[in-house]
Structure formats: structure tokens, C-alpha cells
C-alpha positions as CSV (number, residue, x, y, z in Angstrom):
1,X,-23.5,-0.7,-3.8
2,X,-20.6,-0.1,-1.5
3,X,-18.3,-2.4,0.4
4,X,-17.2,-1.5,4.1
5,X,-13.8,-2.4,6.0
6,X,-15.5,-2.8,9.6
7,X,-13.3,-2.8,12.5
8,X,-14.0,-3.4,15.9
9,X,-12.1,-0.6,18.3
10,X,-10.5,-1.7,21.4
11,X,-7.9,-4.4,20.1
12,X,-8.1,-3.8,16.5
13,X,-8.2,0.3,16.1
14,X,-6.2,1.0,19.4
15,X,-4.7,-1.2,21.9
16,X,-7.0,-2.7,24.3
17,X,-6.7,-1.0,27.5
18,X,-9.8,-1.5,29.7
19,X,-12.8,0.8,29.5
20,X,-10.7,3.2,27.4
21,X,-12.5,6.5,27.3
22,X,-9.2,9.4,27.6
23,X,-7.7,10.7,24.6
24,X,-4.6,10.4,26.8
25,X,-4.9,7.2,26.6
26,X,-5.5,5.9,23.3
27,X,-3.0,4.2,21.3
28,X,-2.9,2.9,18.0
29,X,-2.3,-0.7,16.8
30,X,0.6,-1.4,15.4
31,X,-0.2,-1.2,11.2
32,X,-3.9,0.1,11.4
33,X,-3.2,2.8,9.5
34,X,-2.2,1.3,6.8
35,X,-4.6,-1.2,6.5
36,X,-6.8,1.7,6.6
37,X,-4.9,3.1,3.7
38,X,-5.0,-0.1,1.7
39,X,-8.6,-0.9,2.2
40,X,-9.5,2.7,1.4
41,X,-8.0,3.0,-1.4
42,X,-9.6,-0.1,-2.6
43,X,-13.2,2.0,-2.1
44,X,-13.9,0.7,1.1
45,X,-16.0,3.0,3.7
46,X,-14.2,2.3,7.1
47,X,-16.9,2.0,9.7
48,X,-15.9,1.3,13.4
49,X,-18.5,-1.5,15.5
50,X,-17.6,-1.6,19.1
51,X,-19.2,-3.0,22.0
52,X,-18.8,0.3,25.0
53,X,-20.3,-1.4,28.0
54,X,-18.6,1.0,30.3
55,X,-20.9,3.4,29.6
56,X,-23.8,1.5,31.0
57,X,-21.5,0.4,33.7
58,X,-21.4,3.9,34.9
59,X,-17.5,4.0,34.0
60,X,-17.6,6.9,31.4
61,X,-20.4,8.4,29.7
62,X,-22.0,9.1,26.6
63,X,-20.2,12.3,26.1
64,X,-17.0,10.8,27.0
65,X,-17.2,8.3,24.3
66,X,-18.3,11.0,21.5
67,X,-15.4,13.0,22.9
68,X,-12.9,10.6,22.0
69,X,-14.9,9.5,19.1
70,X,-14.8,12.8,17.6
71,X,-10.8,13.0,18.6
72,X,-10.4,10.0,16.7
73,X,-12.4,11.2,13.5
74,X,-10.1,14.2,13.2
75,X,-6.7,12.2,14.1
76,X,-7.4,9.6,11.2
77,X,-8.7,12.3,8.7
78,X,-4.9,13.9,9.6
79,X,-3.5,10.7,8.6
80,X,-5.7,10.8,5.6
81,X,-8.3,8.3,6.7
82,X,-11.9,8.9,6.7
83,X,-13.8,7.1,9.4
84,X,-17.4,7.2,7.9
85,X,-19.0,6.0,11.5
86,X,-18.7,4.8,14.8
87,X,-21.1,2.8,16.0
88,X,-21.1,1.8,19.8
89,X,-23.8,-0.3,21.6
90,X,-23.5,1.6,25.3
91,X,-24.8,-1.8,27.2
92,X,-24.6,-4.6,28.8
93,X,-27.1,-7.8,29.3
94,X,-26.3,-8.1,32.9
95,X,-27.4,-4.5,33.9
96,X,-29.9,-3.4,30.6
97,X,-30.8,-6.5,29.4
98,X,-30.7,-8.1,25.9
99,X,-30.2,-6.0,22.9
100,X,-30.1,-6.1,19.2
101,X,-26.8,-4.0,19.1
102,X,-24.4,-5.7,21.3
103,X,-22.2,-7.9,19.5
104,X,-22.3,-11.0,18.8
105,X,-25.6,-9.6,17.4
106,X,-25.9,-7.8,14.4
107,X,-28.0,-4.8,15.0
108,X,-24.6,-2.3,14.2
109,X,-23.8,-3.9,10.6
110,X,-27.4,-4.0,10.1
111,X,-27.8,0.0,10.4
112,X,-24.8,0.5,8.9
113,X,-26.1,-1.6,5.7
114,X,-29.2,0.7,5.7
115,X,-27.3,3.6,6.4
116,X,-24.7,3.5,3.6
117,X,-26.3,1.0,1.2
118,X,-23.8,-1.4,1.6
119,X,-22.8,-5.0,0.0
120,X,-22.3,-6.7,3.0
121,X,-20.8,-9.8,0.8
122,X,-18.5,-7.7,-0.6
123,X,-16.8,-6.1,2.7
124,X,-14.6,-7.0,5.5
125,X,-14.6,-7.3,9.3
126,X,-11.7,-7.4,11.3
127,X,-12.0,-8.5,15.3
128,X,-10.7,-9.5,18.0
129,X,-12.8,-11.4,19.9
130,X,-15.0,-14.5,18.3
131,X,-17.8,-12.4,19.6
132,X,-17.2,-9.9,16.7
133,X,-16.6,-12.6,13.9
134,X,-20.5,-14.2,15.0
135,X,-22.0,-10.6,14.4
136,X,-20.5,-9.7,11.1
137,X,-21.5,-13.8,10.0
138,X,-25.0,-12.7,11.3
139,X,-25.2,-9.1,9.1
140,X,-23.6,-11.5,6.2
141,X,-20.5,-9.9,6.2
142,X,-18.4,-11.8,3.5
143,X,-14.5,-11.9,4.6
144,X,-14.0,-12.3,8.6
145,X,-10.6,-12.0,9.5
146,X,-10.1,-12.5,13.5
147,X,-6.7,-10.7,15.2
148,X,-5.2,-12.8,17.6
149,X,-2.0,-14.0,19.2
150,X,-3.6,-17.4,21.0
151,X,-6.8,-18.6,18.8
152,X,-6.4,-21.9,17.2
153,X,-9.8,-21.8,15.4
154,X,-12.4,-19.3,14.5
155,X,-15.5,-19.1,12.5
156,X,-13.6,-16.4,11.0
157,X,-11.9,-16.7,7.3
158,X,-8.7,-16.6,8.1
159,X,-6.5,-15.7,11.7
160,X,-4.0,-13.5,12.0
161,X,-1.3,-12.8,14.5
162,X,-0.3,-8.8,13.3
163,X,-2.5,-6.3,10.9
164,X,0.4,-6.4,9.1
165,X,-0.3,-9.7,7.5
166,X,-2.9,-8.0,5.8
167,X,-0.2,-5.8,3.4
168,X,1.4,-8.4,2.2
């Protein structure tokens, strides 16, 4: 079976600027990349969960969010990084309802398992929001590790102020 670096997008993959949807726009985090590199090398698939409620807001759409999607496949394959998939869950439980995708749920990691055949004890989610730590618990994600400058505590593994913690 094969083991998965997840990483949620906005915050982790690129800095967080709200409803980010422009190529224009997007930015990488500081030391992605070569955690990327590291985790790769180690056999990890990188898959991408992220929560895109801007879509269902009516803020971008669907092809906006492949279009940057896309972008980003071919940027990180230039930096010799393959992205294996991005999931997105396009809503929100104020305007569609519940769903089984939106984190914290675990409807992305789940497909993802099925999809690739993964070990889910054996991979890795990296988040910034506790929201993402509760989903990857609920798939049975083994090692959480939660980005963040202010959290105290986490049902995460372990906290971490920089991605760059992560080379060392």
C-alpha cells in the first residue's frame, strides 16, 4: 500500500489570501517545496484536501478553481514535484447544507484512500486549521502535524510554527 503527504492548500501550500482563485495571486509558503521534496522522496504521493467554499458562495467558479489547479500541477511538476490530486469540496453548510466532503469530515481522504490504495496509518497531514487535523483523525490518518503561529494545543501530533521544522 502507499502512504500520502496530504496538505491542505490555503495556508499550508500557498499563503492564505482570502477566496484565492487568480494565478496572480498565488504565493507559495515559505519551505513547501521542500517538504514536498523530502516527503516525496520518501515515496509519499502528495495529495492536496482543501475546503473551496467560495465556489458555492458564488465568489469564483468551478473552472476558476481547476484553472489554478491545473496552473499549480504544472508549476510544482517544474519544481520537480508531482501533485497526484486536488481534491476540493466546492460548499458550504450555510448555503448547500451538510456534506461528507467538507472538512472536518472525511469524505476527501476517504476517496483518496480508494482512489490510490492508500495506508492511511502510514501517511501525513499537514493543516492549518484544527478543522483539518479532525478530518485526517476521522480518515485515520496516522501523523497530524498542525501549522500555526498562535495554537497552544491541537489534537494534532505535533505543532509547528514554520514548514521548515519539518527538514530538520
Amino acid at each position: 500500500m502507499r502512504k500520502a503527504l496530504f496538505l491542505d492548500r490555503d495556508g499550508v501550500v500557498n499563503v492564505e489570501k482570502n477566496y484565492l482563485h487568480k494565478i496572480e495571486d498565488f504565493e507559495l509558503m515559505d519551505g513547501i517545496i521542500d517538504v514536498c521534496h523530502a516527503y516525496q522522496k520518501e515515496g509519499y504521493l502528495i495529495i492536496i484536501v482543501t475546503n473551496q467554499s467560495g465556489i458555492s458562495r458564488g465568489y469564483y467558479s468551478e473552472e476558476d478553481f481547476s484553472r489554478l489547479s491545473e496552473w499549480m500541477v504544472e508549476h510544482f511538476k517544474t519544481l520537480g514535484i508531482t501533485l497526484t490530486h486536488i481534491y476540493h469540496c466546492p460548499h458550504h453548510e450555510s448555503i448547500d447544507g451538510a456534506c461528507a466532503c467538507r472538512k472536518p469530515e472525511a469524505g476527501m481522504f476517504l476517496e483518496a484512500q480508494a482512489t490510490y490504495g492508500l495506508d492511511m496509518e502510514h501517511s501525513v497531514m499537514i493543516g492549518d486549521n484544527e478543522r483539518d487535523i479532525e478530518a485526517s483523525l476521522k480518515a485515520g490518518v496516522g501523523e497530524n502535524i498542525l501549522l500555526s503561529h498562535s495554537a497552544m494545543t491541537s489534537k494534532a501530533n505535533k505543532i509547528i510554527h514554520s514548514l521548515r521544522e519539518l527538514l530538520c
